[in-house]
N, C-alpha and C positions, 0 to 999 in steps of 0.2 A: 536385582535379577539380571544376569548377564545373557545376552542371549547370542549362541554362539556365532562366530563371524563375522558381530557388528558389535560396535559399541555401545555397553550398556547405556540404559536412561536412567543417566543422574537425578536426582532428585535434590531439592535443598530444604532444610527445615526439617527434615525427617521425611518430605515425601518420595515416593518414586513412584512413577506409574509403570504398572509390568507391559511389556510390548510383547505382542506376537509373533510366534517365530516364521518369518517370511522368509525365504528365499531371494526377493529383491531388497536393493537396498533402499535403506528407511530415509524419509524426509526427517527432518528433525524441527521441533518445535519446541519453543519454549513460553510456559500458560505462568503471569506475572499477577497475581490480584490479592490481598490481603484477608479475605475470605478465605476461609482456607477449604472448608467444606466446598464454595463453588470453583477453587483451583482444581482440588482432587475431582470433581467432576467431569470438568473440563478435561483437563489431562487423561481419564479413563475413555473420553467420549475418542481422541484425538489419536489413543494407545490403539484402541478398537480399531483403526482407522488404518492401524499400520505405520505413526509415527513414532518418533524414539523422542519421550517427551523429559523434557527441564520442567520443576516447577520452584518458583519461587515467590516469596511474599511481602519482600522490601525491596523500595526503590532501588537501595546503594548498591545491596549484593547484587540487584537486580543487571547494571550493568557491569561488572565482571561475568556474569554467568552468561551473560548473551556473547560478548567476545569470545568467553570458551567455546563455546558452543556453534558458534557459526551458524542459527538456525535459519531455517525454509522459510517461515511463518512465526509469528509472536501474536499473542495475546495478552493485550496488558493492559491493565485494570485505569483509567484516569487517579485515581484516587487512593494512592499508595502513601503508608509512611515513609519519612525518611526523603527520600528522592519522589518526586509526584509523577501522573504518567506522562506530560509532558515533556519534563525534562532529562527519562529514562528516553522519551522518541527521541527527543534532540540530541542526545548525545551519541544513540542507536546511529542515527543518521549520519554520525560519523567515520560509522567503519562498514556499517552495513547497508544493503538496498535490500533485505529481506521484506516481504511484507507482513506488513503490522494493519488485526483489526482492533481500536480502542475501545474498551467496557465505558460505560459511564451511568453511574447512580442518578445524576442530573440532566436536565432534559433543557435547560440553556441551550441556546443556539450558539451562544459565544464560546460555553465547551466546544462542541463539535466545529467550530472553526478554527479554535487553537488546536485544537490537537489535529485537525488536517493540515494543519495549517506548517507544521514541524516533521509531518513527511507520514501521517498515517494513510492506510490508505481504504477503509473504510471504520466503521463505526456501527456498536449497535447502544441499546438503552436497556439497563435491568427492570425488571428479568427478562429473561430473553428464554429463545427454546435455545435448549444446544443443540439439537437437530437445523436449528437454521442456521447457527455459529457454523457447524460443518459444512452445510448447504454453502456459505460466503467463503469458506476457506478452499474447499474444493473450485470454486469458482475463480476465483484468482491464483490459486494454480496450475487452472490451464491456462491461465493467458502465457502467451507462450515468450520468450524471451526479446524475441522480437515479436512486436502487435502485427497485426493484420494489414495496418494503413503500410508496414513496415516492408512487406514481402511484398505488397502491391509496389511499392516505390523500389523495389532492388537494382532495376534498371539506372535512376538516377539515384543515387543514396544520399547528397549532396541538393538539397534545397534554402533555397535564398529569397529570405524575405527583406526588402533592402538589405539594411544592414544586419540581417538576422540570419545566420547561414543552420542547418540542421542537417546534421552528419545521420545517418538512421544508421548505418553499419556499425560506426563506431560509437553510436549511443550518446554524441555531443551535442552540446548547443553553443554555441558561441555569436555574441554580439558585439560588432566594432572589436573584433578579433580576441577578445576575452568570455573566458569559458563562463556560461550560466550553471550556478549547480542545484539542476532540475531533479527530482526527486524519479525514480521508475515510474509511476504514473503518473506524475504532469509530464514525463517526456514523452510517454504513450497518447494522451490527451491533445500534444501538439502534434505529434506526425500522425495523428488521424485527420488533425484540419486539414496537416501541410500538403496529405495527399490527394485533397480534392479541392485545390483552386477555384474559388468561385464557389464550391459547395455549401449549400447552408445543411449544418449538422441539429438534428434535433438532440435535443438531451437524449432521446431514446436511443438513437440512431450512433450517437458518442459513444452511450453504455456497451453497445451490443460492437463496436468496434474495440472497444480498450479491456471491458470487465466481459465480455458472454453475452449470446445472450438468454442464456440459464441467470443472469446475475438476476437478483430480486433486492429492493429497498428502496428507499428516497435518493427519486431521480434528480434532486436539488443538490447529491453532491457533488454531479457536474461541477454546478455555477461555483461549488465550493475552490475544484479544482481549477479551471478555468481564473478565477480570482487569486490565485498562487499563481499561475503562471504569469496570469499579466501583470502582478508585484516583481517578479524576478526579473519580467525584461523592463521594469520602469515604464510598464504600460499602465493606461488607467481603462475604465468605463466610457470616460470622458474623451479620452485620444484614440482608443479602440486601434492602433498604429500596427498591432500584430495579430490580434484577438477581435476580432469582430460581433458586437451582438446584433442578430437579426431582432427587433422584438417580436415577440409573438410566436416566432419559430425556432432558434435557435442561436448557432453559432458559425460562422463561419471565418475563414485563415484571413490576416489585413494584408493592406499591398505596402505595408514598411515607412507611408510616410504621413 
């Protein structure tokens, strides 16, 4: 179905979800799961929605089809033939900073840290309502391109933690003059600390800065992201040098040494 003035929703495998004909232009999403019954669901919930959706059902095609496509939003199944969803995110995270929520059949904890771990940026567990799939999707596309901590800091956009400099305008991080390559929300994660010196952030307090605070789920995937970023700059638990844990209440930004 082509719908006039915008580019049709491709489909792959034989599917296509029909979109409605809006007058604004459509987000584009692309629904990745091996299920094919709960693709086409998915993508009907997402069409509804006013997006112009990709579906597909293997890993491999899975990333050509995301390059075409350039999508908003991905949803992609952990648990794909061919290419699995981890290594579909990891190589996503090559070209794109679109966000991605991960499906998973398994309720492992160490699932849900690889795969946030490779640049998702939330997760849910089958089955799931698709009404609260939307609910998450909506939510992380309002976060808006630049966060919250992000418009608050416009004045200085350039913060320095020793040697840890955070550009917020230009979206960088760089340590001992070499670029960190921080994912869209662990960059979001650290210019919410950066912007309150001395702040301790609760998990809550982080969510309703970076994700809404409409967001709804397990507020543990802070600690998740928080644990990514302090891998990236060579931080630990232990040395806390840029990441600070308060116990008991949260987080708060380190002083670099």
């Amino acid at each position: 179905m082509k719908v006039p003035g915008r580019r049709p929703a491709t489909g792959h495998n034989g599917q296509v979800t029909p979109i409605p004909d809006t007058t604004t232009t459509a987000r584009r999403a692309v629904v990745i799961d091996d299920e094919q019954a709960l693709a086409r669901l998915v993508a009907g919930y997402l069409g509804r929605d006013g997006f112009e959706v990709s579906v597909t059902h293997d890993g491999a095609q899975a990333v050509e089809v995301l390059r075409e496509v350039d999508p908003d939003v991905v949803v992609l199944d952990l648990g794909l033939p061919g290419l699995d969803g981890i290594e579909v995110c990891r190589q996503l995270r090559t070209f794109s900073d679109c966000y991605v929520i991960m499906l998973t059949a398994r309720v492992e904890e160490v699932d849900t840290l690889i795969g946030l771990s490779v640049g998702a940026d939330d997760y849910m567990t089958k089955p799931f309502s698709p009404r609260e799939l939307m609910a998450r999707v909506a939510v992380l596309l309002r976060r808006p391109r630049r966060p919250a901590a992000a418009v608050a800091a416009a004045a200085r956009p350039a913060v320095e933690v020793g040697a840890l400099r955070l550009d917020v305008d230009a979206r960088e991080v760089h340590l001992e003059g070499r670029l960190v390559p921080l994912t869209r929300t662990e960059f979001d994660v650290l210019a919410a600390l950066a912007s309150g010196p001395g702040r301790v952030f609760s998990r809550r307090a982080l969510i309703e800065e970076v994700w809404g605070a409409n967001w709804v789920g397990d507020e543990h995937l802070v600690d998740v992201h928080v644990l990514h970023v302090r891998q990236k700059l060579g931080d630990s638990a232990d040395r806390q040098q840029f990441v600070r844990t308060v116990r008991g209440v949260g987080y708060r930004i380190g002083t670099g040494e």
